[in-house]
N, C-alpha and C positions, 0 to 999 in steps of 0.2 A: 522649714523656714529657719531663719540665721537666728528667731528664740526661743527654738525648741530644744529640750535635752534628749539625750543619747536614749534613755529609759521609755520616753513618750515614743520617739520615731518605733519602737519597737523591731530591731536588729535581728535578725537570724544568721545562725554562725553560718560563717562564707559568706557574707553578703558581698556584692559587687557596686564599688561606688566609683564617681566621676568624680574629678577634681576641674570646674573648669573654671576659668577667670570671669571677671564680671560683676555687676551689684548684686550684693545680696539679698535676697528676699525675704521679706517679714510677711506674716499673718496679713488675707485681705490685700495679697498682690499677686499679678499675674505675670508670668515672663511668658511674651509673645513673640512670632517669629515672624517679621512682614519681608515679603519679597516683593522686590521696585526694580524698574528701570536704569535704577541709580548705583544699585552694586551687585556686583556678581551673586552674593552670597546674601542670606538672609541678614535683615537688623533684627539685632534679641532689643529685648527694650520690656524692662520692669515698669508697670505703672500700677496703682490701687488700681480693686475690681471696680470702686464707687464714682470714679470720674466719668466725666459725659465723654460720649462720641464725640465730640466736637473736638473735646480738649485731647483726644489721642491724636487726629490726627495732626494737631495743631503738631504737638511733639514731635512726630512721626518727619514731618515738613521739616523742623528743627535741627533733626538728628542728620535729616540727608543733605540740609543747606537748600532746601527749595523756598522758592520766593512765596511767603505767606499770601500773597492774592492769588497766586495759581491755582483751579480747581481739581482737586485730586478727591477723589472717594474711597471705601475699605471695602473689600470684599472676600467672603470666603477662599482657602484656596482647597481645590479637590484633592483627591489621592494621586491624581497625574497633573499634579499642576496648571488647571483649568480655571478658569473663573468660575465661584461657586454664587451663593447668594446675595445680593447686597447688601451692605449695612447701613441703615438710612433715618436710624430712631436717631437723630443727632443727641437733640435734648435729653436724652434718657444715660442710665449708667450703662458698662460692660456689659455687666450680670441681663439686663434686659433686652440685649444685643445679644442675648445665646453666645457669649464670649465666655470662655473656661481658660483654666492655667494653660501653657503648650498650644493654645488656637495659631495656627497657622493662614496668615492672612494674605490680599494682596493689593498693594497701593496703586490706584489706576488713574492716567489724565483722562480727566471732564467731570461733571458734576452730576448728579441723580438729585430728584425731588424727596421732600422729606418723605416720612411713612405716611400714607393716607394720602399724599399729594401731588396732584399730575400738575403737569407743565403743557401750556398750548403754545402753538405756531399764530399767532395769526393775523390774516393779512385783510386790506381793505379794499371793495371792488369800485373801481376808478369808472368803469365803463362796461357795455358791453353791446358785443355787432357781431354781425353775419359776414360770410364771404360765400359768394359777392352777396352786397350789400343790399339788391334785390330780392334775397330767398331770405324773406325774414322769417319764415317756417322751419328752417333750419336750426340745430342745432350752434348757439353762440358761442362766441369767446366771451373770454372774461379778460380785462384787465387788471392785474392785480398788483398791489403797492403794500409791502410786505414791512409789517411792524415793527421795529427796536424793539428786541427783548424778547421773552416767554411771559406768558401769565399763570401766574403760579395760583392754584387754588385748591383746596378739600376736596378730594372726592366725593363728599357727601353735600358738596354746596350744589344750587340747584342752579339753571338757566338763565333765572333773571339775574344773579349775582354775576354772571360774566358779564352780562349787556351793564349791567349797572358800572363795571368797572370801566368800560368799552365808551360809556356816555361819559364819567369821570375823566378820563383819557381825553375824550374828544372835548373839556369844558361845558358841557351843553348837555346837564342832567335831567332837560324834560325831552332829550332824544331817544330813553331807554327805551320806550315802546313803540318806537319806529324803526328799529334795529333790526333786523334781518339774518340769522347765523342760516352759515354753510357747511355741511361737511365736504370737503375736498378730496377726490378721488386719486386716482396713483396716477393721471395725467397732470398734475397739479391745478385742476380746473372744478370750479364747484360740482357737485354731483348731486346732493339731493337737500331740501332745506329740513334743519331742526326744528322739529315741533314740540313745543313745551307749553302745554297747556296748564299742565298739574306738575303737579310735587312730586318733578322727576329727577333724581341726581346725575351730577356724572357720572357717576360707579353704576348704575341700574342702567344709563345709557353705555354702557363699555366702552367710555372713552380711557387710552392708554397714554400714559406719558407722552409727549410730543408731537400729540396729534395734530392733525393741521386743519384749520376752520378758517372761516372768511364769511364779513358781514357786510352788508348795507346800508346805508339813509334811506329810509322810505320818505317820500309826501306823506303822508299817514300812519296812524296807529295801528297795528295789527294784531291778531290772535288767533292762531292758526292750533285747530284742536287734534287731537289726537290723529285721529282717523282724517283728518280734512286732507282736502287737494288743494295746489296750486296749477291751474294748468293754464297753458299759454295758449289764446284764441286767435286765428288769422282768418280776418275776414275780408270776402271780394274783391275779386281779380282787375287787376288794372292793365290797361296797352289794348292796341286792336284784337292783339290774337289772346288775350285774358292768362299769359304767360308766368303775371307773379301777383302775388298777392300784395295789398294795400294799407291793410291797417291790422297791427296786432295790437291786444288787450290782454289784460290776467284776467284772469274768475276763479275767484274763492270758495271752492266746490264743500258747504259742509255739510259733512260723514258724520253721524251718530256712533254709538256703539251696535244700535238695534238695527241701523238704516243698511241694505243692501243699495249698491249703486247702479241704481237700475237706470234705462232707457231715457224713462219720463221722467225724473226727478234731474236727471243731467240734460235734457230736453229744455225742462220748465226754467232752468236756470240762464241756459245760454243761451235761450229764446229772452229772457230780459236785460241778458245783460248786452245781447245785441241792442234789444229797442231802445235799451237807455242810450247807449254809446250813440245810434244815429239822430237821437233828441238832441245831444247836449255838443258832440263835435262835427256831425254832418250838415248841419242847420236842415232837415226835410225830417218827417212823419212818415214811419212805415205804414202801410197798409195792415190797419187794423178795426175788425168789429165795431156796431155801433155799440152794442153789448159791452166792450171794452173800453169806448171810447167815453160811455157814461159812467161804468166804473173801473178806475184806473187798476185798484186789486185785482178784477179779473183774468184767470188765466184762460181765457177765450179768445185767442189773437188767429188772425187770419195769416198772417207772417210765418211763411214756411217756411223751412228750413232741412237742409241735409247734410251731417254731418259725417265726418272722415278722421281715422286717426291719421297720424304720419308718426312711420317709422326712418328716422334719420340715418341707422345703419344699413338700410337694404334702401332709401330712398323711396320709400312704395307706400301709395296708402290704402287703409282698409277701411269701406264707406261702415261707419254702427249704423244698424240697422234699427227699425221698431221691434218689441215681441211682436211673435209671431200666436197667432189663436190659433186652436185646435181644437176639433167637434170631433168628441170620443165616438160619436153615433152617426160619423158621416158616412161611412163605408159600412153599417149595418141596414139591410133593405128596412123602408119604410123609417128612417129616422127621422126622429123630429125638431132633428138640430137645435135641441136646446142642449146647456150643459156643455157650451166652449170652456177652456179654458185657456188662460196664456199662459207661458209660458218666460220665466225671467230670466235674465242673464246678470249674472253678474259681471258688471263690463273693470273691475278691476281682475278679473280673470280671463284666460284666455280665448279668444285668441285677440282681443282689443287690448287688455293691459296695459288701462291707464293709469299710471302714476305722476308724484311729483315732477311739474315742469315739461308733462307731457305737449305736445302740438297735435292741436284739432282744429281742422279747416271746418269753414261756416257758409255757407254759400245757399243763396236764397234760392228757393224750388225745389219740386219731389222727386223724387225718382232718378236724381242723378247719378252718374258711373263715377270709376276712378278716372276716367280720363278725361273727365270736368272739372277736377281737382290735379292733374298732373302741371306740373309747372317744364320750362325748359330745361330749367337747375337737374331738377328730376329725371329728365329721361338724357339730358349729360351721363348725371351722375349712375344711373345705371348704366350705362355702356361701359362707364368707367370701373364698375363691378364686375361685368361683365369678362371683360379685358382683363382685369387682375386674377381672375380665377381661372380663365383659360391660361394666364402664364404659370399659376401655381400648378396646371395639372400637367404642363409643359415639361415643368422644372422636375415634376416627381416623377414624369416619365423616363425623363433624361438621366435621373439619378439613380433609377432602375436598371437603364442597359449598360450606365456606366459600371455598377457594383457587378453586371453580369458578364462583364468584358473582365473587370478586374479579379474575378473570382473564378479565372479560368473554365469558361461555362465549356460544359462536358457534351457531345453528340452520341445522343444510344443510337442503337441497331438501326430502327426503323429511319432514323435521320433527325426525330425529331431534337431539339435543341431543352436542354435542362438544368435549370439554374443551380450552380455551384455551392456551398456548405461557406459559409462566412469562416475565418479562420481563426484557430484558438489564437486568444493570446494569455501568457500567465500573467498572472497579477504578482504583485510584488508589496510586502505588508512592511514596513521597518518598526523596529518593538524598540522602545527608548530601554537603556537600561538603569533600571529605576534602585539599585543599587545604589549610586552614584547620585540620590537626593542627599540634601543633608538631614 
């Protein structure tokens, strides 16, 4: 440093020194070396170790003539000149930014969230519909209307603090708990809803910087718990030939921590939430017990029901079935068929695999097939499966005799025909010469 004497540096004879141009450096400063966009060659740039990130790059911008509102960030640079870590403690000094005298850095266009804080995408859902517009069983679109801005927040802030920003946003702060978050999948279309029951953060949720979510207005309040379902219900066919379904409803399926998702418990549920739905929008009375009729809590309804998943990628569905009972002593002579037992499924396993936003057909009477529940859309849309995969096995057929034309396929002895050896090719590595850093 330019106030050190000869005696402190402590010299050893021969020593070899630089003479190079530039500010002099005092005690408690760093001479750093940032490589930009903006000059061939490094900027050296002296500043105290104690100033914030902020204020370096403020300099930095200063030194190159960039326009002080453009977003530029700092980042490590590697041993081959890579981008190495970011540097994102703004607020904080050098020294707390793991920045040392000689750090060699690199100035890059766009912005990064502070330390501890992601940035979200997110957009608002306008609508949503079937194509065609009769297979409301189907998988929907969404239409989405995509926000000004990112929202910037803690990692460790929890669920309701987005919605509450979300309801502040939209003016209308008794909307927070009719809010509705999406995670958005890599077709940019909702994919499954966020549940946040408890004292969940982002960061326990693994949400990453610029994630992408998408909410709703609900008519109502919700609370959707841990374990709980959202699944989409379609019930009775409409047209002569009973071709598409008529009426879809949600049901709020709630999961415990202790509760397995058995048969009857998803039974008992969607057997009320039909009867209610044909009380309050059908105007008619299903067929029910008098036992039920005199007490409305009763789960003794005469109102049957058989239920179907649908799966939207193969088009095809698969009826859930009841447990099945089992008499350990039925195949022992002389048994006295006591000591059945059932047997449970847990229908969030396979091979039914109901999850969020799943579709379950509802259709009154026992012992129905799948093709009481197939729709037109359905057996389209399977031909149309069908059709695509015979041309996929087309296309790899084609690209097999083509590789075996191209690979000058060989005839042994016998005559039979043998497919040819793929041919080397060398790779070729270019090595920078790292020399020529400065």
């Amino acid at each position: 440093y330019d106030n050190q004497t000869v005696d402190q540096i402590n010299f050893r004879n021969e020593t070899n020194l630089c003479l190079k141009p530039g500010q002099a450096l005092y005690e408690e400063d760093f001479l750093l070396f940032i490589q930009s966009d903006f000059e061939p060659s490094p900027l050296e740039i002296v500043v105290n170790q104690n100033i914030k990130l902020n204020e370096l790059i403020k300099r930095i911008k200063m030194k190159l003539r960039i326009n002080p509102e453009d977003d530029y960030y700092l980042c490590t640079s590697t041993w081959c000149n890579d981008e190495g870590d970011k540097l994102n403690d703004f607020e904080q000094s050098l020294q707390t930014n793991n920045l040392k005298h000689g750090s060699r850095l690199q100035l890059v266009a766009g912005s990064i969230p502070p330390k501890n804080h992601v940035r979200l995408k997110l957009s608002r859902i306008i609508r949503k519909y079937t194509t065609p517009k009769a297979a409301i069983h189907t998988k929907p679109f969404y239409e989405l209307e995509a926000i000004d801005g990112n929202f910037e927040l803690p990692n460790t802030a929890q669920f309701h603090v987005l919605r509450e920003r979300i309801a502040t946003m939209l003016h209308d702060t008794k909307a927070c708990e009719r809010i509705r978050l999406y995670e958005i999948g890599e077709d940019g279309q909702p994919k499954s809803i966020i549940h946040e029951p408890t004292a969940v953060t982002l960061k326990q949720k693994k949400v990453s910087d610029l994630d992408s979510s998408a909410f709703e207005i609900l008519p109502h309040a919700e609370n959707l718990g841990k374990k709980d379902l959202l699944i989409n219900l379609v019930y009775s066919k409409v047209d002569d030939n009973n071709q598409y379904f008529e009426h879809l409803l949600e049901l709020h399926w709630p999961l415990k921590e202790n509760i397995i998702a058995k048969y009857e418990y998803l039974y008992d549920h969607v057997q009320r939430k039909i009867i209610s739905y044909i009380r309050n929008n059908l105007q008619y009375s299903p067929v029910i017990s008098r036992q039920s009729s005199a007490n409305n809590n009763s789960n003794d309804r005469n109102l049957k029901l058989t239920l179907a998943r649908y799966f939207p990628d193969t088009a095809k569905w698969k009826i859930i079935d009841p447990p099945i009972s089992t008499n350990p002593n039925q195949n022992k002579k002389g048994g006295s068929g006591k000591g059945s037992t059932t047997v449970q499924v847990n229908l969030r396993n396979q091979p039914i695999s109901i999850t969020d936003l799943c579709t379950i057909g509802v259709l009154e009477g026992e012992k129905l097939t799948i093709a009481d529940f197939e729709t037109a859309y359905d057996r389209d849309k399977q031909k149309q499966i069908e059709l695509d995969q015979d041309k996929k096995r087309t296309q790899r057929s084609q690209n097999r005799a083509d590789n075996d034309l191209n690979n000058n396929t060989s005839n042994n002895s016998d005559g039979t025909s043998k497919r040819g050896r793929s041919p080397q090719r060398a790779l070729k590595i270019e090595v920078d010469d790292f020399y020529s850093v400065p």
